[in-house]
C-alpha positions in Angstrom: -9.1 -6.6 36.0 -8.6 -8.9 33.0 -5.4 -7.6 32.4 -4.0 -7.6 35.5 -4.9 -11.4 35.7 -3.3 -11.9 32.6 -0.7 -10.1 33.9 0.0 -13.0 36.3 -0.2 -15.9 33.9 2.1 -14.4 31.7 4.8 -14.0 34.5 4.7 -17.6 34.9 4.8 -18.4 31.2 7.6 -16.4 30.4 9.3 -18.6 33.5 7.9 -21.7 31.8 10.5 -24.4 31.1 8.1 -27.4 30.8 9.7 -28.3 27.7 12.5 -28.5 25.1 11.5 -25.2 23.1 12.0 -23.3 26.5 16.3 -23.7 25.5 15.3 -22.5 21.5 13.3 -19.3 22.0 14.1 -16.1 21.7 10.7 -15.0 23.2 8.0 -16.2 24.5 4.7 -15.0 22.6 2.7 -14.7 25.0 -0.6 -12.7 23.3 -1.3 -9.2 21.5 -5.0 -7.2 21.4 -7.1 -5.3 24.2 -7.9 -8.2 26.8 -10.4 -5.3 28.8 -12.2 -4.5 25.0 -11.2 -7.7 23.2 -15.0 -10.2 23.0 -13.0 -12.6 20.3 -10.2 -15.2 21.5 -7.8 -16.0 18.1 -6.2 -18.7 18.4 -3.4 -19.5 15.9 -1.0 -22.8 16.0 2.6 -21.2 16.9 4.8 -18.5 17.0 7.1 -18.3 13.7 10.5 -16.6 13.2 9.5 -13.2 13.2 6.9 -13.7 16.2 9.8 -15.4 18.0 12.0 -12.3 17.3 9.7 -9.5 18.3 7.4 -11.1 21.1 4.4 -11.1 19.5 1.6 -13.2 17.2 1.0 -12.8 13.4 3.7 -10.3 12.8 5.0 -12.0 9.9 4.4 -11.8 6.0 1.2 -14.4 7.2 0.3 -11.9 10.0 0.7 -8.7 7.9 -2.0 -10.4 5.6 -4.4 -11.2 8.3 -3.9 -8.0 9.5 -5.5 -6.5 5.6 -8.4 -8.7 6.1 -9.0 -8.1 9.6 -9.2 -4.5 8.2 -11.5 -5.0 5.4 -14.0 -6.6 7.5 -14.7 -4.0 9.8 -12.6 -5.8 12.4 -10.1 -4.0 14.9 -7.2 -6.1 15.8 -6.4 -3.7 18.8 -10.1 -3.6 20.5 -12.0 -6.8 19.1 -9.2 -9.3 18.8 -7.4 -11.1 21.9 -4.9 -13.2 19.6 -2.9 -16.2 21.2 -1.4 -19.5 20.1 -1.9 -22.6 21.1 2.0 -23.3 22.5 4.0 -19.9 23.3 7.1 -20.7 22.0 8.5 -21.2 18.4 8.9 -24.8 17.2 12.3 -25.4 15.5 11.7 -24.7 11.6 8.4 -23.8 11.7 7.1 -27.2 12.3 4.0 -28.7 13.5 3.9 -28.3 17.7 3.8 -31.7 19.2 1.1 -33.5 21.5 3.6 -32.7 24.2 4.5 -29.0 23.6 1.2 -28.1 23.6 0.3 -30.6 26.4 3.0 -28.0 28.5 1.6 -24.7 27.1 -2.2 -26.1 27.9 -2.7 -24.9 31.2 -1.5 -21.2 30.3 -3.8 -21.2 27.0 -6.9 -22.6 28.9 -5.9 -19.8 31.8 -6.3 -16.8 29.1 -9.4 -18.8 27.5 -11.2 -18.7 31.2 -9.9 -15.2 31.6 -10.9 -13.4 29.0 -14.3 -15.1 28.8 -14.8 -14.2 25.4 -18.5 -13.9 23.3 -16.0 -16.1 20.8 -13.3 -18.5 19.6 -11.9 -18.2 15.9 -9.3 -21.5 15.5 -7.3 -19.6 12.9 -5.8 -23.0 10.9 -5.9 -26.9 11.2 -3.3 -27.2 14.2 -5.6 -25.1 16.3 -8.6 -26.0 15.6 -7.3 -29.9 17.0 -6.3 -28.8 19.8 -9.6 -29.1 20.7 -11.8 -31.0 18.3 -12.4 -34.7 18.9 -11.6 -35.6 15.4 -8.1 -35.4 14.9 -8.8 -36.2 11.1 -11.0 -33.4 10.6 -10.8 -31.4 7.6 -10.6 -27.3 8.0 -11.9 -27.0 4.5 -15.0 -28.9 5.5 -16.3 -26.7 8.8 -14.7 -23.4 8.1 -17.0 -20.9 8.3 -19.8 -22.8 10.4 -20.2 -22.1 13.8 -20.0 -24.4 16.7 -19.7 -24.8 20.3 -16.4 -26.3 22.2 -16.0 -27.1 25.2 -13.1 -25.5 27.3 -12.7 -26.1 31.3 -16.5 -27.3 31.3 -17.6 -24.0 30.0 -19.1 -24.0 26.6 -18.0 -21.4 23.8 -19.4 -20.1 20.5 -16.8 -20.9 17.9 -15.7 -21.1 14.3 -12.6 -22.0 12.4 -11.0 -20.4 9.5 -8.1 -20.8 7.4 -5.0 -19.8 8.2 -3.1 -16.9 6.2 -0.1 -18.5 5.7 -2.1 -20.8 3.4 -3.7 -17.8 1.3 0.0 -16.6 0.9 -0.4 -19.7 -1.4 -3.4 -19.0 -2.9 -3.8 -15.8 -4.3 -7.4 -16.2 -5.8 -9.9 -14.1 -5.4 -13.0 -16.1 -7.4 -15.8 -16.9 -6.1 -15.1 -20.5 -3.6 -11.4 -19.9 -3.5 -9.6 -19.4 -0.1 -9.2 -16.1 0.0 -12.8 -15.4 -0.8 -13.9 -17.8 1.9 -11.6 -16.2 3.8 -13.3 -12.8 3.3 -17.0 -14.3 4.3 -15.8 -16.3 7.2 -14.6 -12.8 9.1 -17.6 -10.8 7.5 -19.8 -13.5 9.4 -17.6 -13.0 12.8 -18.1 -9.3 13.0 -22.1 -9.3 11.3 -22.9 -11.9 14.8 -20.3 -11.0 17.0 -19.7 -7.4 16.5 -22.9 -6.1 15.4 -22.2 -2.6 16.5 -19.7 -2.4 14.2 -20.1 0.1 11.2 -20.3 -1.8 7.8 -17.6 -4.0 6.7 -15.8 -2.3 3.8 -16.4 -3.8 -0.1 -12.9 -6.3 -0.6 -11.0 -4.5 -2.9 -7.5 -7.3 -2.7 -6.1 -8.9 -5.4 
């Protein structure tokens, strides 16, 4: 049922000219996972070249990364994870999406939100995580890993933020407090209280 809904708001994104990036894209990325097994909604800031080639979120050097940790964690990106962005279309150069692109996408990202219905939200990055926090100078840094409720279409949501992987691509760390350890506990957290039927998260073995 899920799916088939989905189904319909996709249609009409993949129509969507509401703004300049419709005349850029080669795709629009419209969302990848299981939305009839999926109980997480991902949320990442924008599609990037390669997602803009192929159709599809966190494909790139960022997404093949994510996809290792998602792994380690005892967390299946093709049952647990319903993965969207917060505007469907790539942003010239990678940048930032503006109050108005994602003021055009809003209405098809708060229509898979309400859909899907999920147990929880993980804002994967800054840019996401704004989208709907008050504080538009809130620090990532400071509230990753802590949960939280939001607030979407008057229906309250369990939720958390982490960091983005395109950051750990800069940060190749693994001590103890750096991002890619944080990293690690943040999604070891999501499946322990989210996905507590899950077997045992695998020891981290990256460097």
């Amino acid at each position: 049922m899920k799916k088939e809904c989905l189904n319909i708001v996709e249609s009409k994104c993949r129509a969507c000219k509401s703004c300049a990036l419709s005349k850029t894209r080669h795709n629009v990325v419209f969302a990848d996972g299981n939305p009839e097994s999926a109980s997480i909604v991902f949320i990442g800031e924008a599609p990037g070249e390669m997602e803009d080639l192929e159709g599809k979120p966190f494909v790139g050097r960022a997404g093949e990364l994510l996809n290792e940790f998602l792994a380690e964690a005892g967390i299946s990106r093709e049952d647990d994870l319903y993965i969207i962005n917060t505007v469907k279309c790539r942003p010239p150069e990678n940048r930032i999406p503006t109050d108005a692109e994602k003021t055009a996408c809003e209405k098809f990202l708060n229509a898979q939100i309400d859909i899907m219905n999920p147990k929880a939200i993980v804002f994967c990055g800054a840019t996401a995580l704004k989208s709907f926090w008050p504080d538009q100078k809130v620090q990532i840094s400071k509230i990753r890993g802590n949960w939280f409720n939001v607030t979407i279409n008057g229906k309250e949501y369990k939720a958390m933020a982490i960091f983005h992987p395109s950051y750990l691509l800069r940060n190749h760390s693994m001590q103890d407090g750096s991002p890619r350890r944080l990293m690690q506990q943040d999604l070891i957290e999501i499946r322990n209280t989210i996905l507590s039927d899950r077997i045992p998260a695998q020891e981290f073995a990256m460097v």
